[in-house]
C-alpha positions as CSV (number, residue, x, y, z in Angstrom):
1,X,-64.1,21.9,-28.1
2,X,-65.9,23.6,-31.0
3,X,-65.4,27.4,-30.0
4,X,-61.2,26.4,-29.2
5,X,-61.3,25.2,-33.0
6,X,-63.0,28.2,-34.1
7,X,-59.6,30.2,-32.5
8,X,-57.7,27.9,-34.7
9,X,-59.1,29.3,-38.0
10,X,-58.0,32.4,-36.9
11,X,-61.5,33.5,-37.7
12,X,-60.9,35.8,-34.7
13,X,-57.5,36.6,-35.5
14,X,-57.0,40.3,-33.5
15,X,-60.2,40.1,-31.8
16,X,-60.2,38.4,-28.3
17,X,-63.2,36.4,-27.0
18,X,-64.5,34.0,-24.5
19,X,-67.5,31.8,-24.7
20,X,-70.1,32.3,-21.8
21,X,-72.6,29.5,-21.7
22,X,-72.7,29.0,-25.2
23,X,-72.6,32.6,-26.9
24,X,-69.1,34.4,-28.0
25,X,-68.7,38.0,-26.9
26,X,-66.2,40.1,-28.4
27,X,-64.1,41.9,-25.7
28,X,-63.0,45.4,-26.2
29,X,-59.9,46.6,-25.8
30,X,-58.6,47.3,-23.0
31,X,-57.2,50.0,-21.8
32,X,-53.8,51.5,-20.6
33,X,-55.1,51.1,-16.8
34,X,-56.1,47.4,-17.2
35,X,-52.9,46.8,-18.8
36,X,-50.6,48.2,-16.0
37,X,-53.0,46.3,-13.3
38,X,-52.8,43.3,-15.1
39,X,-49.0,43.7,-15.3
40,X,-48.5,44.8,-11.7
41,X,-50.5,41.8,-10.3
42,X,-49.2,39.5,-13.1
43,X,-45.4,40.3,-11.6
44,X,-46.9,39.7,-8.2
45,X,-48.8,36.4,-8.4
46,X,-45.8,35.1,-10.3
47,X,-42.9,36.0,-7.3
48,X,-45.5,34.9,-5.0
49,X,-46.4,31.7,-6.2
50,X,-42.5,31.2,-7.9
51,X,-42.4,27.1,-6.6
52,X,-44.8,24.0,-8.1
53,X,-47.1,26.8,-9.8
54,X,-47.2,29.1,-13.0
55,X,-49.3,31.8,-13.8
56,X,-51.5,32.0,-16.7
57,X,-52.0,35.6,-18.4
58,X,-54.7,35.6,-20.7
59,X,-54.6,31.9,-22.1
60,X,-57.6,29.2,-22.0
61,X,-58.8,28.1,-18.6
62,X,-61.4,24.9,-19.6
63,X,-64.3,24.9,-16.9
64,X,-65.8,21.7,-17.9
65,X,-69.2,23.6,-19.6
66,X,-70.3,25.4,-21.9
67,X,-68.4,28.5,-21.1
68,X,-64.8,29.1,-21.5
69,X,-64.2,32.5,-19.5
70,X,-60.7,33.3,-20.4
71,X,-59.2,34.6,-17.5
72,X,-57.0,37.8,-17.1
73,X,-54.7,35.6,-15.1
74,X,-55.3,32.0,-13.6
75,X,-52.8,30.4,-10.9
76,X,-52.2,26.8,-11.4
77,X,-50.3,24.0,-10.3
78,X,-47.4,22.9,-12.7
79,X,-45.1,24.0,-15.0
80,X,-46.2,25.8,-18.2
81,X,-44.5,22.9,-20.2
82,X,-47.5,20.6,-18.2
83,X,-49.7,22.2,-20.3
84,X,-48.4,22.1,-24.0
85,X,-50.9,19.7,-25.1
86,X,-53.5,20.6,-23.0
87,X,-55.9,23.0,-21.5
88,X,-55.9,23.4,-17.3
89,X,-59.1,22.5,-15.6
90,X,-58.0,23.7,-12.3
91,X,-56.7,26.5,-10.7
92,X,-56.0,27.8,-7.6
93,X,-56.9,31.3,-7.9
94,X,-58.2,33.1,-10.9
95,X,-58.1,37.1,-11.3
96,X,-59.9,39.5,-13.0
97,X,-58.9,43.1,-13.8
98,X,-61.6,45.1,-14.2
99,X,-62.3,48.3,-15.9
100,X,-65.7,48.4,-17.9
101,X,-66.4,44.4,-16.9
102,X,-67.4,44.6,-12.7
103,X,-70.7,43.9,-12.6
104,X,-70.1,40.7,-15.6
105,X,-66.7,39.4,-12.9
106,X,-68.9,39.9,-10.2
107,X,-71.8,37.7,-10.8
108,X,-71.5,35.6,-13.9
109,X,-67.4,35.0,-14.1
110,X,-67.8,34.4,-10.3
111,X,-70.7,31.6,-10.3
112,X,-69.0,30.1,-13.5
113,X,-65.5,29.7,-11.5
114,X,-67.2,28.9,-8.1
115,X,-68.7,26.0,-9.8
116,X,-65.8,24.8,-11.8
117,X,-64.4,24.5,-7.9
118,X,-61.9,27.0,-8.1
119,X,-61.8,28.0,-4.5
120,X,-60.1,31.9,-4.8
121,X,-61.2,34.3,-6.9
122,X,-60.2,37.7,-7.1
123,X,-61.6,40.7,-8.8
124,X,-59.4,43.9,-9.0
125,X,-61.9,46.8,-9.7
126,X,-60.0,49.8,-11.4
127,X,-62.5,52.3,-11.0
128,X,-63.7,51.6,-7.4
129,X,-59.7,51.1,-6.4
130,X,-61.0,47.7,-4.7
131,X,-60.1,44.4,-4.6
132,X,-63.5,41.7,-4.3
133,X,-62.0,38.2,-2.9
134,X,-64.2,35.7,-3.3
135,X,-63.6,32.0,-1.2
136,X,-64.9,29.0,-0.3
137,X,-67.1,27.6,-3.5
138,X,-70.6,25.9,-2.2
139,X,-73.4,24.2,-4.5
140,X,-76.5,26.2,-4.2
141,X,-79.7,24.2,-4.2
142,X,-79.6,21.3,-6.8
143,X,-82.3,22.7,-8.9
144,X,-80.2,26.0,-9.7
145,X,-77.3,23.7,-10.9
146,X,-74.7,26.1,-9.7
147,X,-72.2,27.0,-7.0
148,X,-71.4,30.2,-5.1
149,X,-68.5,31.2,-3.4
150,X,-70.0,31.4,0.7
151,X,-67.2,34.9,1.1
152,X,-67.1,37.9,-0.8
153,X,-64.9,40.3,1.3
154,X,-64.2,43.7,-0.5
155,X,-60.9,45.3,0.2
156,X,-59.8,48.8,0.0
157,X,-56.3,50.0,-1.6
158,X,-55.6,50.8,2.2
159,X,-56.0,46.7,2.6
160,X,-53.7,43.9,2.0
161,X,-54.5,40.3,1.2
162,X,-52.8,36.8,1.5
163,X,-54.0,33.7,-0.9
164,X,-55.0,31.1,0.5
165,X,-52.4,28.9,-1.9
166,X,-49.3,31.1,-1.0
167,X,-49.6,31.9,2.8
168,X,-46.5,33.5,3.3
169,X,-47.0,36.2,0.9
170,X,-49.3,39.5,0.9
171,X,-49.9,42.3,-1.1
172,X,-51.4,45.7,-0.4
173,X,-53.7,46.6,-3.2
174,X,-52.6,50.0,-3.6
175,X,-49.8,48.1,-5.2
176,X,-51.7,46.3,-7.6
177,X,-53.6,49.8,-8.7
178,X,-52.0,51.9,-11.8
């Protein structure tokens, strides 16, 4: 609640962040290849989940902790108007795009999502022109206080995936590559 006040001063007016257990990092800007990938799977998330879901570009995605991860994109159920007065706790896939950020979607962003429950994750990797798909969230052991997701399938640009949320749709990920 605190660090979602803090964006209200504006005191980080121009600068965007997320909050990751606790401590603010300042993200850099991104670049003209994460902006087209973001755009290009943005326009496909959005056709293929067009009935009882919206997607989410860049906007708050509460967790339940500490952390508030800002997604690139999150999927959830709903229309946008559902969410004027509040912040979705759920989704039903979350993406990443990543350019300079892999190894920080790959390990931290994907236990903080696995244990908010969100049971697809997907992490489009710019520079490796691969798509990580993570499924199927599962509490470690109790005394780690954290979830994993049980599948981490990497998928070439030759590949194509399905979510599990939209069955009937699939997209190669040479299409979501700039």
């Amino acid at each position: 609640p605190e660090y979602r006040a803090l964006g209200e001063t504006e005191l980080f007016r121009s600068v965007k962040t997320m909050l990751i257990r606790g401590e603010i990092f300042t993200m850099t800007m991104p670049a003209p290849p994460h902006d087209v990938a973001l755009g290009l799977l943005d326009d496909w998330l959005r056709a293929a989940f067009a009935t009882g879901f919206h997607v989410r570009n860049q906007m708050g995605f509460d967790i339940g902790t500490d952390s508030d991860p800002g997604p690139d994109l999150a999927v959830v159920a709903g229309t946008r108007r559902d969410y004027a007065g509040r912040t979705p706790t759920q989704a039903v896939l979350i993406a990443e795009v990543a350019d300079s950020s892999l190894s920080f979607d790959l390990t931290t962003k994907a236990e903080l999502y696995a244990t908010a429950g969100v049971p697809e994750y997907w992490v489009l990797d710019l520079n490796g022109r691969q798509l990580h798909v993570f499924r199927d969230p599962h509490p470690l052991p109790v005394a780690l206080g954290a979830t994993a997701y049980r599948s981490h399938t990497v998928l070439t640009d030759a590949d194509a995936v399905t979510p599990l949320s939209a069955p009937a749709a699939s997209v190669r990920v040479a299409d979501l590559l700039p």
